[in-house]
N, C-alpha and C positions, 0 to 999 in steps of 0.2 A: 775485110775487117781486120786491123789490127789486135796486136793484143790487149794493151789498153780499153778496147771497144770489146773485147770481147771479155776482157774480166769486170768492165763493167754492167754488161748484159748478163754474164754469168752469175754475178754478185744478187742482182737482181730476180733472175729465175732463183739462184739459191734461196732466196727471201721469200719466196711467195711458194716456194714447195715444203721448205722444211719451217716456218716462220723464222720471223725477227727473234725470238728470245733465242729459239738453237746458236740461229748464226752468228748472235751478239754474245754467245758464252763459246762459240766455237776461237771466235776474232780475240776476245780478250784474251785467249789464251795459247794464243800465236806465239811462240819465242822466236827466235834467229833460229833456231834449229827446225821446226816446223814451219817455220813461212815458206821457205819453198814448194812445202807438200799444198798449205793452203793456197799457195797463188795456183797450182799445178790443177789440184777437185777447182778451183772458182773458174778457172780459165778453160780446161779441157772438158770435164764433166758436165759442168753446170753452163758455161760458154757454147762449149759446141755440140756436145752427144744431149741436154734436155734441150735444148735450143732448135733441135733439126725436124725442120716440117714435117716430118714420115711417119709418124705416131703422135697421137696425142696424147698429153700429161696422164689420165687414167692407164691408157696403155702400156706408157714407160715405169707406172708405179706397179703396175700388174707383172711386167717383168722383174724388175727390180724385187718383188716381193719373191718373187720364185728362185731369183736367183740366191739372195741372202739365206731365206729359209733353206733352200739345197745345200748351202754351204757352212751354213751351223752359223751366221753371223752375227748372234743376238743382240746385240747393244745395235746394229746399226739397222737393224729389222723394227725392234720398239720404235725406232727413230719413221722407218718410214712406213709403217702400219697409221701411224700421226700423219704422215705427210697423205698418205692416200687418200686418206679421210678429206683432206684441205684439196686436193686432185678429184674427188667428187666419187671415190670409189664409197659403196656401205659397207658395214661391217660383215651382211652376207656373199659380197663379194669377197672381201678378204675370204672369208670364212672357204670361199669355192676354189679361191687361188689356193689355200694351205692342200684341200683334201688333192689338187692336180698333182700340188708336191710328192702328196704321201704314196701315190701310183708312180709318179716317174723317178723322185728322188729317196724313195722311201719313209716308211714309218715312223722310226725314231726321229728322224729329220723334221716331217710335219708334226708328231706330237709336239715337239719343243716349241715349234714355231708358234703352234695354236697357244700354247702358256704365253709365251711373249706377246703374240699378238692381241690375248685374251687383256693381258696387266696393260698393256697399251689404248685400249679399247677404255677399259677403265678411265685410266688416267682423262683421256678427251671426255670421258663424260659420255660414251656413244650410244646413251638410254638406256632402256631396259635389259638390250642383248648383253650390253655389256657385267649390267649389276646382276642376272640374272641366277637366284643359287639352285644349288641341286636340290630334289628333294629329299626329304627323311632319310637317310640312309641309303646313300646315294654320294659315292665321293663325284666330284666334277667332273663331266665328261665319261663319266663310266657307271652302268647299270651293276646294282649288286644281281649275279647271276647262283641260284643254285640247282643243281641236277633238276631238267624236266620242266622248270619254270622258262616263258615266254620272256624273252630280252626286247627289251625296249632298246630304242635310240635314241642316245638323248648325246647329241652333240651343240655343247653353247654355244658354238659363234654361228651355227645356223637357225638360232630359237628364232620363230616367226617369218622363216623362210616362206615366200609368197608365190601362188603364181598368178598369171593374169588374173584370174575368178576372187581374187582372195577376199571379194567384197562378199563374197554368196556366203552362206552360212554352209557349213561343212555337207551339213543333210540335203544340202542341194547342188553338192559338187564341187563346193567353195572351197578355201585353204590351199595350203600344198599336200600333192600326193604323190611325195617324193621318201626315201627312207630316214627321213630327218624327220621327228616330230619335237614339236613346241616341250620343254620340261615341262613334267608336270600333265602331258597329256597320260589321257589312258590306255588310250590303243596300244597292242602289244604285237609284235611282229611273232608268229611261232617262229622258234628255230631251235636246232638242236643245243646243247646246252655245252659249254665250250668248259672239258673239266680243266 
């Protein structure tokens, strides 16, 4: 393959991962000094590294997310938290990529990410996970904790997290029984109280 064929291939995966509006506000705004960098992502990036049989799109969006979130890269994380979604990833998957983060690449790093990935989320529209608010007194993502009171878990981007049974009603095994519960559930995990 030429280059030509491959910035044409690239141009194209670039179209169908991150859509036409990104890439047509990326294109318009190509000067002489940036065209190089864009022929460079359309033709290497997008041309040959999404292009290569050895993963598939979910795959490489699942990388990609890890690496950005590892690296603090927010504007281009909101970008493909979007694309993953169009790559066929849900929002609990995202939601499973961030917490991998927070173990290998740290806390701070995954907290940010989950904001970004949370206002991204939004923005597509990605249902109820996404619009999902905290309860009463309760900022997002974080249980009000006082001395001796049981902590809840309440992480957004896993609201509704499922596992196979999740059709059975809770009392018969159904739901997820993982330390992620739905906002708004009641169950309360004891634990010691974190002064």
């Amino acid at each position: 393959m030429d280059d030509s064929e491959r910035a044409r291939q690239g141009m194209t995966v670039r179209r169908e991962v991150l859509g036409d509006e990104h890439v047509d506000r990326a294109v318009a705004a190509t000067t002489s000094f940036t065209e190089p960098f864009q022929d460079f992502i359309t033709r290497y990036a997008w041309g040959e590294i999404w292009s290569r049989p050895g993963l598939t799109r979910p795959e490489r969006s699942i990388i990609t997310l890890t690496a950005l979130a590892a690296l603090g890269r927010e504007h281009e994380l909101g970008t493909h938290v979007k694309a993953a979604l169009r790559n066929g990833l849900t929002p609990e998957q995202i939601g499973e990529v961030l917490l991998q983060v927070a173990v290998y690449a740290g806390v701070p790093a995954a907290n940010r990410a989950f904001a970004v990935a949370q206002q991204a989320l939004r923005e597509q529209g990605a249902g109820e996970l996404a619009a999902a608010e905290p309860e009463h007194g309760e900022r997002r993502g974080q249980a009000i904790r006082r001395r001796g009171d049981p902590v809840r878990d309440h992480r957004p981007l896993i609201v509704g997290a499922q596992c196979p049974d999740a059709s059975a009603p809770r009392s018969q095994g159904g739901g997820y029984h993982g330390p992620y519960t739905e906002i708004g559930d009641s169950r309360a995990v004891s634990r010691p109280a974190i002064e």
